[in-house]
C-alpha positions in Angstrom: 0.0 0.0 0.0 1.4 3.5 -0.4 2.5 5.5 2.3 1.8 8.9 3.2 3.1 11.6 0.5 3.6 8.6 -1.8 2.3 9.0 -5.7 -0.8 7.3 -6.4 -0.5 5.1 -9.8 -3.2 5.0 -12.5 -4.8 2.1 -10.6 -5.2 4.1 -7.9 -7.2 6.9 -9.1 -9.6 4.3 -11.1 -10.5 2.2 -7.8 -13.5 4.7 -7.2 -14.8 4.1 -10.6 -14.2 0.2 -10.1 -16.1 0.4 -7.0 -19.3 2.8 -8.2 -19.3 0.0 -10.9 -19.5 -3.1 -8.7 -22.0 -0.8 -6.6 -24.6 -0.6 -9.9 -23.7 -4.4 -10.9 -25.0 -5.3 -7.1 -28.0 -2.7 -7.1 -29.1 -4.0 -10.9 -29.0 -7.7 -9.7 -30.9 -6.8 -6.5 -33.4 -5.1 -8.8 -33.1 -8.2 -10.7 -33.7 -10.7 -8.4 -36.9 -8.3 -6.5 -38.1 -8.2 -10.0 -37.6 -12.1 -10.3 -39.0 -12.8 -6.8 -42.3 -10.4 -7.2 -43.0 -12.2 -10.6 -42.0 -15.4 -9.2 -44.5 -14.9 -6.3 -47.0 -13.4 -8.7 -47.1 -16.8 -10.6 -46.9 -18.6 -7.9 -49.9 -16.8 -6.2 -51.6 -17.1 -9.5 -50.9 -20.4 -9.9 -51.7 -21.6 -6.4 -55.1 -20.2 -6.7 -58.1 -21.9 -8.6 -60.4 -19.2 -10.6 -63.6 -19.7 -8.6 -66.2 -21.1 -10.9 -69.6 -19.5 -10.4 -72.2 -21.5 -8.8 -75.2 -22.9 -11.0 -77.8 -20.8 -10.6 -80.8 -22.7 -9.6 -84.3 -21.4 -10.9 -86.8 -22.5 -8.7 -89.5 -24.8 -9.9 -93.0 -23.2 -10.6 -95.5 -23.9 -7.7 -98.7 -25.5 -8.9 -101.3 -24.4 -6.8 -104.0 -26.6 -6.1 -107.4 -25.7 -6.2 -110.0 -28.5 -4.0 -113.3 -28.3 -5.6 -116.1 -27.4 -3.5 -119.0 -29.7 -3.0 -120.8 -27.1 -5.0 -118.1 -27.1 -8.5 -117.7 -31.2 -8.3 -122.0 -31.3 -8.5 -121.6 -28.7 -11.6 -118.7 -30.2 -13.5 -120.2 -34.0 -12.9 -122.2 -35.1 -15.9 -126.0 -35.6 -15.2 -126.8 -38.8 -16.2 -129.5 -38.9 -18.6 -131.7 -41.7 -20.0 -131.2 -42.7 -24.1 -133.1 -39.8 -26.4 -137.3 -40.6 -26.8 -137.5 -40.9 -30.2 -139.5 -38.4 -31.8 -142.6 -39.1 -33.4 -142.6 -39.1 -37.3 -145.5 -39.8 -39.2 -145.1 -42.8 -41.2 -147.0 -42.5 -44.0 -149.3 -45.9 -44.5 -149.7 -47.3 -48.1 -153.0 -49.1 -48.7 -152.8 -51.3 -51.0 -155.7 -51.5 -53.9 -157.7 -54.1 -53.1 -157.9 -57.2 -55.5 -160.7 -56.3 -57.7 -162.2 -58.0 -61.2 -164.8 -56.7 -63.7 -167.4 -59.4 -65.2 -166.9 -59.3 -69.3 -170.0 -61.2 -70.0 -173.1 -60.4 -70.6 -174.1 -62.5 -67.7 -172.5 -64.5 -65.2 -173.9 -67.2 -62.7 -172.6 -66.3 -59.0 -172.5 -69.7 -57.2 -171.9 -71.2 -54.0 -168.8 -73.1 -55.3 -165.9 -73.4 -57.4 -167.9 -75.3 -59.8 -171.4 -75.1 -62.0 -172.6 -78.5 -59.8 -172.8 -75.7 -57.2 -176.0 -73.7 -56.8 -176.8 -70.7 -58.7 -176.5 -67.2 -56.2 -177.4 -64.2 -58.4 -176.6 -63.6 -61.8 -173.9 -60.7 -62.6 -174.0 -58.9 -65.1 -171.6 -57.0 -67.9 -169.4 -54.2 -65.9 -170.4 -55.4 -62.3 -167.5 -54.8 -60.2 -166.8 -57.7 -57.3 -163.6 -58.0 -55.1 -161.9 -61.3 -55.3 -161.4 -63.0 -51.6 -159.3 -66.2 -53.1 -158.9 -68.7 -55.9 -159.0 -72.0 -56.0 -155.7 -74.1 -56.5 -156.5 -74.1 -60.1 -157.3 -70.1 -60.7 -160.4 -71.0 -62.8 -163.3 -69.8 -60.0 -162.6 -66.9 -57.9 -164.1 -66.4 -54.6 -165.7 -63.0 -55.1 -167.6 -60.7 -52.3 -170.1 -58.3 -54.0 -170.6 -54.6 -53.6 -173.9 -55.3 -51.1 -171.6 -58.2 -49.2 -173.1 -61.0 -50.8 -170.4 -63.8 -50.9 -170.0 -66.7 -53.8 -168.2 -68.4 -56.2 -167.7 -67.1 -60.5 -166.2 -68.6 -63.1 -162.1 -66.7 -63.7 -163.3 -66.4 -67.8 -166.1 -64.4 -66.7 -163.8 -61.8 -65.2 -161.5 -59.1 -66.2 -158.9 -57.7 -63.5 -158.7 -54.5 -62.9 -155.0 -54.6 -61.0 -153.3 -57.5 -62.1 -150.7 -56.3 -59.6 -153.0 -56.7 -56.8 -154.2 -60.2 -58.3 -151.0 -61.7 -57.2 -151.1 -61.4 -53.5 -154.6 -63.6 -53.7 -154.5 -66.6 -51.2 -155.4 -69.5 -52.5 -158.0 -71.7 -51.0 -157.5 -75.6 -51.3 -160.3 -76.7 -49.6 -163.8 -76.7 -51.5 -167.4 -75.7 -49.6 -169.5 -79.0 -49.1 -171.6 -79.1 -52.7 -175.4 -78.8 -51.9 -177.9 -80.0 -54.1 -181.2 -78.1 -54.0 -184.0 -80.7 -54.4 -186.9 -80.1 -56.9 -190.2 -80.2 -56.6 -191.9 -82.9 -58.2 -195.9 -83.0 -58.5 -197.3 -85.6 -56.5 -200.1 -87.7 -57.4 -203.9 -86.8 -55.5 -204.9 -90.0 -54.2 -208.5 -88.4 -52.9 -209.0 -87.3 -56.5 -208.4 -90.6 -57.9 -210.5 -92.0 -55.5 -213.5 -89.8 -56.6 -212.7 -90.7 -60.1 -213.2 -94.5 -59.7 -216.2 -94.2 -57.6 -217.9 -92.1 -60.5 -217.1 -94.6 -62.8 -218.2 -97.9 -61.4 -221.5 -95.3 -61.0 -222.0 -94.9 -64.7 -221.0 -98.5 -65.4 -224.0 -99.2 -63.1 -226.1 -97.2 -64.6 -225.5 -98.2 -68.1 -225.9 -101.6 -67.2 -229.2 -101.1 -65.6 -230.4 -99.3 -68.5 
């Protein structure tokens, strides 16, 4: 080292600078290494920590409010039973049918009490006469007629013209014939008393004539 009064070198008179040197070396890695250590920390604080996540926000459910009927609103909403719809009335509109009817084409025609001429003789008919027909007989030649004053009987079908053939065709037909009845006839009987009287006045005159 120098001694008192001795020159200083060069070296000497640069050691300050050397030293305000090392002095701003030292401060800038102090500065450094704060700056290191705050960012350091930063991450490290930044790290460390999770991000909060928000919390689900719940909506809340919709409250169904419930309404009890009263006695009153069950009686009105029920259905009241009802018994099945009375049919209305309709007028039904009722065909009568024409009846059966024949005209006689003849100038007369025997009426008779059977499907037959062995049958007795009625009433004559005549040409035009109009008679309902009550039934035929299983071989359609006599029809069992009924008169316009109600007199029943039996005429011949070739007598007769019809007047609805379409009524004709719902005619019943009747199998079973009437009983035949024979009407008897008079015959003149002989007068016994007369003869009587006859004889007696002629043995009288043979009498006389023999006396005589």
């Amino acid at each position: 080292m120098p001694t008192e009064g001795q020159t200083v070198g060069p070296v000497a008179q640069h050691a300050p600078v050397a030293r305000g040197r090392n002095w701003l070396a030292t401060s800038g890695l102090l500065i450094l290494l704060l700056l290191l250590g705050s960012g350091g920390a930063y991450l490290w604080l930044g790290l460390g920590r999770e991000t909060p996540t928000p919390a689900a926000t719940t909506t809340p459910a919709p409250t169904e409010t419930v309404v009890i009927p009263t006695a009153t609103a069950m009686a009105t909403a029920m259905p009241t039973e009802t018994g099945p719809p009375t049919p209305e009335a309709t007028a039904t509109a009722t065909t009568t049918a024409p009846p059966a009817e024949v005209r006689i084409n003849v100038a007369s025609a025997s009426l008779r009490n059977g499907p037959d001429t062995d049958y007795a003789h009625i009433r004559t008919l005549f040409f035009g006469d109009v008679v309902v027909v009550l039934a035929s007989d299983p071989t359609g030649a006599w029809h069992s007629v009924e008169t316009a004053d109600g007199l029943s009987g039996w005429v011949a079908a070739s007598t007769t013209n019809p007047i609805n053939p379409m009524a004709m065709t719902a005619v019943p037909t009747v199998v079973t014939r009437p009983p035949l009845i024979f009407t008897p006839t008079n015959t003149p009987q002989p007068d016994v008393d007369n003869e009587h009287s006859c004889s007696a006045r002629d043995d009288d005159a043979h009498r006389s004539s023999a006396y005589a």
